[in-house]
ZALO-444610 format. One line per field, with one value per residue: residue in one letter; residue number from 0; x, y, z of N, C-alpha, C, O in turn. Coordinates in pm, whole numbers, plus 50000, padded with zeros to 5 digits. Layout:
# ZALO-444610
residu = c(A_...)
num = c(NUM_...)
n_x = c(X_...)
n_y = c(Y_...)
n_z = c(Z_...)
ca_x = c(X_...)
ca_y = c(Y_...)
ca_z = c(Z_...)
c_x = c(X_...)
c_y = c(Y_...)
c_z = c(Z_...)
o_x = c(X_...)
o_y = c(Y_...)
o_z = c(Z_...)
***
This chain:
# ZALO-444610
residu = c(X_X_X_X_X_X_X_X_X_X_X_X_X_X_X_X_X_X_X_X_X_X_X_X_X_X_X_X_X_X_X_X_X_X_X_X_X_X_X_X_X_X_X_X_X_X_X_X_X_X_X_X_X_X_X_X_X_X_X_X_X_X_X_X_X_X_X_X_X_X_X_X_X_X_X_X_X_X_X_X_X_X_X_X_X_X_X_X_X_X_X_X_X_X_X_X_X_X_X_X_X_X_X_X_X_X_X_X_X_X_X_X_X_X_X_X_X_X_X_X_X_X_X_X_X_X_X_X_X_X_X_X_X_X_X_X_X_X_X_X_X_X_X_X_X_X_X_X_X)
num = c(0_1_2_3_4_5_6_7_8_9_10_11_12_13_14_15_16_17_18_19_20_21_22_23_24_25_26_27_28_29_30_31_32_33_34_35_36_37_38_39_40_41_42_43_44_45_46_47_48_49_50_51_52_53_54_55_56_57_58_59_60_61_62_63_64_65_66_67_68_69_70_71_72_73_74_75_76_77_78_79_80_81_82_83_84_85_86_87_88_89_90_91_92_93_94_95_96_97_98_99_100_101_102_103_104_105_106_107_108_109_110_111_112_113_114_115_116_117_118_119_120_121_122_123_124_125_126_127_128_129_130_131_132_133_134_135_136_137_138_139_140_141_142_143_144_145_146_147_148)
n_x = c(51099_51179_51394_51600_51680_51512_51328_51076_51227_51166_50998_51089_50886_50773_50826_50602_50613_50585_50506_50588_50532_50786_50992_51243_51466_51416_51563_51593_51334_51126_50929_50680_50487_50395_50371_50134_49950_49908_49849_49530_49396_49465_49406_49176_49015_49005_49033_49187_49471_49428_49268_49494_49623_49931_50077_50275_50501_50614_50864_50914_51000_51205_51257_51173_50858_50721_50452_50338_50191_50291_50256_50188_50257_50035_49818_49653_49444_49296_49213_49036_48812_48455_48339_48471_48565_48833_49094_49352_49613_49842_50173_50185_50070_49677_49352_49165_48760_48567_48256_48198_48233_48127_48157_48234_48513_48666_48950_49068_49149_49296_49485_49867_50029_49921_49823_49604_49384_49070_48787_48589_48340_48287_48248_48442_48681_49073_49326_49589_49684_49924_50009_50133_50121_50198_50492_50588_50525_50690_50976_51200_51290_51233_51022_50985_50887_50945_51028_50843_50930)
n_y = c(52597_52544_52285_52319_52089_51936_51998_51933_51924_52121_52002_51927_52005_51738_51636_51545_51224_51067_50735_50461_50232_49992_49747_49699_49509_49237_49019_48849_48757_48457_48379_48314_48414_48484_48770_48821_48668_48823_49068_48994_48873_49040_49300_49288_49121_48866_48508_48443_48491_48623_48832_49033_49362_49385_49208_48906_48774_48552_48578_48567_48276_48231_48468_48637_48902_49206_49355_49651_49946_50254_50432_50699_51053_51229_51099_50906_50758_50815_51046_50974_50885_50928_50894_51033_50807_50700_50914_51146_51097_51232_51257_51036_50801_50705_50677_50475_50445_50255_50253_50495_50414_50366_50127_50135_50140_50282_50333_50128_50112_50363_50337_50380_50234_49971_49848_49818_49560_49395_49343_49088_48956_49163_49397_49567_49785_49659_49806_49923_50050_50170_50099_49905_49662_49375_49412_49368_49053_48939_48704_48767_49013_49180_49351_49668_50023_50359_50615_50923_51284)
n_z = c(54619_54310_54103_53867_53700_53687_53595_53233_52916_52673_52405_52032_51760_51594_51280_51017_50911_50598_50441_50154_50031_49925_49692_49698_49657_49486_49421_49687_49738_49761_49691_49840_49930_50151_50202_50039_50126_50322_50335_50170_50370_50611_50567_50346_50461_50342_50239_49976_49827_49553_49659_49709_49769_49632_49444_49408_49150_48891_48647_48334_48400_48607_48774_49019_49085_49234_49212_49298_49459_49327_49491_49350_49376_49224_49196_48931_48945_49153_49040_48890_48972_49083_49280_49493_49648_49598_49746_49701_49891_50125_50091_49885_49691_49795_49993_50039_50073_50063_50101_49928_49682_49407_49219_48915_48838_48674_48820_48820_48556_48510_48649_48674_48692_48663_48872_49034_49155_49037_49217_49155_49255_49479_49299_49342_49374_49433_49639_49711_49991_50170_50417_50491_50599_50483_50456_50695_50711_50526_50517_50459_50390_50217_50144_50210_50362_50280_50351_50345_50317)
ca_x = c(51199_51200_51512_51595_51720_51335_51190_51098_51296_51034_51023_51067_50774_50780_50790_50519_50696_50486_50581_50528_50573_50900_51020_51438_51551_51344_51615_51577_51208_51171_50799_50603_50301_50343_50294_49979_49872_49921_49753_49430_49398_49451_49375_49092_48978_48946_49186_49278_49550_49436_49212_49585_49665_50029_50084_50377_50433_50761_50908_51059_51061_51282_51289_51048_50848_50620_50344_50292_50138_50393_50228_50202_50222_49930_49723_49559_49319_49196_49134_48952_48709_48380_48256_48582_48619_49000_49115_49523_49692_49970_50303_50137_49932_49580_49309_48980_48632_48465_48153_48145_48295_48021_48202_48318_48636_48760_49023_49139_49159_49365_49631_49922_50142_49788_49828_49496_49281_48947_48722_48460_48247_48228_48218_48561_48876_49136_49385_49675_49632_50007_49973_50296_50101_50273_50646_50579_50538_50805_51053_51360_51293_51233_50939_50990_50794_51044_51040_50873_50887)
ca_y = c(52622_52437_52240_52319_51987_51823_52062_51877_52029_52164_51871_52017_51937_51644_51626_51388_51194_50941_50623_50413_50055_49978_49632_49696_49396_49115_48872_48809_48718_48313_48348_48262_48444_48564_48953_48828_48621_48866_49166_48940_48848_49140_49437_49273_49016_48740_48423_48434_48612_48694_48971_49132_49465_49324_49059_48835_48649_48514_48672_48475_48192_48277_48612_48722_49078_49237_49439_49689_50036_50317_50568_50824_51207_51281_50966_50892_50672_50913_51150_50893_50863_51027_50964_51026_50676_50728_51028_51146_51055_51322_51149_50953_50706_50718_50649_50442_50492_50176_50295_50588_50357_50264_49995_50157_50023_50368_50338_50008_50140_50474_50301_50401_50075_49895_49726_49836_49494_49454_49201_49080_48913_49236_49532_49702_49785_49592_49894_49934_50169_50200_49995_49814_49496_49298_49426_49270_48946_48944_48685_48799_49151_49228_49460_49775_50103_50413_50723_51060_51393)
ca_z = c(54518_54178_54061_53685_53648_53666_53498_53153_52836_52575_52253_51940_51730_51503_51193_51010_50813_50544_50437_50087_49986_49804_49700_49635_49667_49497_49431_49805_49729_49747_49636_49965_49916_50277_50208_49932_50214_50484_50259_50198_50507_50695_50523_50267_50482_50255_50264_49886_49760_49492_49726_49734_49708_49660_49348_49345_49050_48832_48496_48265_48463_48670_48819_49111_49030_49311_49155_49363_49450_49362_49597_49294_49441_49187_49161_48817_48978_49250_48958_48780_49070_48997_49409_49587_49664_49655_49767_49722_50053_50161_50127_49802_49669_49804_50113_49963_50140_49993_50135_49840_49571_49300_49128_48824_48770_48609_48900_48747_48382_48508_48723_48545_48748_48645_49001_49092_49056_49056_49344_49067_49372_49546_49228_49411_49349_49515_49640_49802_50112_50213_50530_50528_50674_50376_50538_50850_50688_50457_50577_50389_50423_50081_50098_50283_50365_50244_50440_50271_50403)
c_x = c(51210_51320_51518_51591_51580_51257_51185_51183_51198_51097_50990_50956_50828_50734_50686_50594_50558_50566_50510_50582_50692_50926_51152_51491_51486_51453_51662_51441_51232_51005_50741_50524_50322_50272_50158_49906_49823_49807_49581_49363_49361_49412_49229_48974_48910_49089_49239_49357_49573_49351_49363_49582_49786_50023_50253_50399_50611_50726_50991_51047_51127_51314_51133_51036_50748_50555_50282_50211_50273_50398_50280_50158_50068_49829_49646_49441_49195_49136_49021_48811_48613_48283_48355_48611_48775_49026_49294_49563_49854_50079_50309_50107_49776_49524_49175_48879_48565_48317_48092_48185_48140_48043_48181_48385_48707_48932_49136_49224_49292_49462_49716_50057_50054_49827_49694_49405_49139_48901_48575_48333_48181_48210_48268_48636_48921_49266_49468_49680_49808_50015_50106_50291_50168_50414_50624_50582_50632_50903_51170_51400_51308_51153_51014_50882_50918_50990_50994_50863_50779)
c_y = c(52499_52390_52239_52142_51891_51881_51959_51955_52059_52064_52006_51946_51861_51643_51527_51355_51065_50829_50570_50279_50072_49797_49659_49600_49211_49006_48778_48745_48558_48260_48272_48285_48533_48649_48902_48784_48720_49013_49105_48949_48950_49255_49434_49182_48928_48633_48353_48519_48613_48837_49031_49209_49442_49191_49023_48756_48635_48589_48609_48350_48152_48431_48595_48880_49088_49386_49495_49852_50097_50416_50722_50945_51229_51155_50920_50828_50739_51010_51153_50844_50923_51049_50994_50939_50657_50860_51047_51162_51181_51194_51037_50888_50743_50634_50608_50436_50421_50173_50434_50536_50294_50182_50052_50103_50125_50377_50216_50044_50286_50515_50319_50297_49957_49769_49723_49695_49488_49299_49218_49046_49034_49389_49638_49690_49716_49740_49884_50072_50226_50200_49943_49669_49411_49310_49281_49130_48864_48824_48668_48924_49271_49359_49539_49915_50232_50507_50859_51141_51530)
c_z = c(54428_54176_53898_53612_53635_53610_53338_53043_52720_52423_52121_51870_51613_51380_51102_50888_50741_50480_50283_50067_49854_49805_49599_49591_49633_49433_49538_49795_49677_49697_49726_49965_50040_50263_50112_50118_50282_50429_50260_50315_50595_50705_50450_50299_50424_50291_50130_49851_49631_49530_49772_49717_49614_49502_49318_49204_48959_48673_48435_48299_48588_48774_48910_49121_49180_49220_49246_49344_49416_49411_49506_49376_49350_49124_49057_48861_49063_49148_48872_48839_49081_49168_49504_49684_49684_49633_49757_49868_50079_50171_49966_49792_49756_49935_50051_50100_50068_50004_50035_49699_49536_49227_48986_48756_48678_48684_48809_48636_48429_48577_48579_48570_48704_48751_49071_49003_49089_49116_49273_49159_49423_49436_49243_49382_49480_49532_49767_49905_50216_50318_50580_50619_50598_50470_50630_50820_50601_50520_50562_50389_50314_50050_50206_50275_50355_50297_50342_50347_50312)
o_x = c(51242_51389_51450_51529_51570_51144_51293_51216_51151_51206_50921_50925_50915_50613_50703_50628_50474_50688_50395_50694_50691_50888_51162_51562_51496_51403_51731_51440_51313_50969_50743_50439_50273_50151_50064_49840_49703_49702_49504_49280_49251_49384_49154_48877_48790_49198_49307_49317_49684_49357_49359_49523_49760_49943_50330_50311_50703_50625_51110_51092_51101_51421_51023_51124_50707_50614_50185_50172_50373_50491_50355_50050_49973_49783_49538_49336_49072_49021_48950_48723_48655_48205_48316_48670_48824_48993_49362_49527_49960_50075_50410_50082_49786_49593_49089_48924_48489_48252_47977_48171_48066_47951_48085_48364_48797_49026_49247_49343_49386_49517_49689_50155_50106_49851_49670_49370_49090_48945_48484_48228_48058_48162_48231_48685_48862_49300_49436_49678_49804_50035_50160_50376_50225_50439_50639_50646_50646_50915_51244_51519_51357_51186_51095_50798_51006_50868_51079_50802_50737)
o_y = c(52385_52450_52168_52095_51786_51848_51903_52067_51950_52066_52108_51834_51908_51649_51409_51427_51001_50838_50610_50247_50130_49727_49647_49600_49110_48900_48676_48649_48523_48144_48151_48201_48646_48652_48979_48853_48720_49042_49159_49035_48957_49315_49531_49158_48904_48660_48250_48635_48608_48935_49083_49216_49479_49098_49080_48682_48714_48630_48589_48281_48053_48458_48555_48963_48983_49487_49439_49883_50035_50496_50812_50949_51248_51146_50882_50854_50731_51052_51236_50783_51037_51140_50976_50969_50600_50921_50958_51256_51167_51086_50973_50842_50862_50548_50689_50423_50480_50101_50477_50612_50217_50146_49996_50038_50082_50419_50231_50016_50288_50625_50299_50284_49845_49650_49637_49689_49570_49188_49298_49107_49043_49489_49751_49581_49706_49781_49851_50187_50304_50314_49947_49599_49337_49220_49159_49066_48742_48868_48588_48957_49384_49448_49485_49915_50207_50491_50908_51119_51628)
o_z = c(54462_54259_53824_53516_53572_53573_53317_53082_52688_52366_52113_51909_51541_51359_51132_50794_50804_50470_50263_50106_49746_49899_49477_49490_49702_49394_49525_49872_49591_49674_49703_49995_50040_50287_50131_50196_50309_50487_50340_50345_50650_50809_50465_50229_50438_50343_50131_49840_49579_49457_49883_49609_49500_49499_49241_49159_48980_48615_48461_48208_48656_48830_48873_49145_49230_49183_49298_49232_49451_49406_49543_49435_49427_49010_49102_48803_49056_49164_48816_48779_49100_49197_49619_49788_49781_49531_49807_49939_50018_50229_49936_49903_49784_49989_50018_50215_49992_49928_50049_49603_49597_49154_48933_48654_48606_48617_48757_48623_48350_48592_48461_48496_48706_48730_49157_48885_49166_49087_49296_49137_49425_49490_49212_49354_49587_49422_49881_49861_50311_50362_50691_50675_50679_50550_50627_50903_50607_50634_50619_50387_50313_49971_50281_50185_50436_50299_50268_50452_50375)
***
């Protein structure tokens, strides 16, 4: 004889939820580089940041901007892609396959945030992949990854 109470209770199924890079709050930003660093680094493996996806940089003088992806629903850049090198990502922005990328650079030209830069050394786009390795390094807690459904 079973006991109800151990039986497990049936999970409802989960929703997938996707995530994109936001930066709300950059007058918390103290201009560290971290997230360039941490992007380079980790995602591009190189150890300049300017191999960011991610570009910090001042305005004015004064003001800190982050130049980022804005995880468009219909991607100008993916459309602009002639080997499906970036593909539209459910949730938005895009999933690159640098292994079908011919160095173009129409991707570059048809960002419409023109954050997409270009890695002259290697003949690729530099692209933000909606990763959220940048977050993590953040140490003010400026970037974030925003919740889509």
């Amino acid at each position: 004889m079973q006991a109800s109470h151990l039986t497990k209770p049936k999970q409802e199924p989960i929703s997938k939820k996707y995530k994109v890079l936001k930066a709300d709050d950059m007058n918390k930003c103290i201009g560290c580089y971290s997230c360039m660093l941490a992007c380079a680094r980790i995602v591009h493996g190189d150890y300049s940041p300017n191999k960011s996806a991610i570009q910090i940089e001042t305005r004015d003088g004064h003001k800190m901007v982050a130049n980022i992806c804005r995880g468009c629903f219909d991607p100008p850049c993916a459309d602009a892609c002639p080997t499906d090198a970036l593909l539209p990502r459910t949730g938005g922005g895009v999933r690159y396959h640098a292994d079908q990328c011919m160095g173009c650079g129409n991707c570059v030209k048809a960002c419409s945030a023109q954050v997409i830069r270009w890695n002259s050394e290697e003949k690729r786009p530099i692209v933000c992949i909606q990763c959220g390795t940048c977050t993590q390094f953040c140490p003010h807690n400026v970037l974030s990854m925003e919740v889509r459904e």
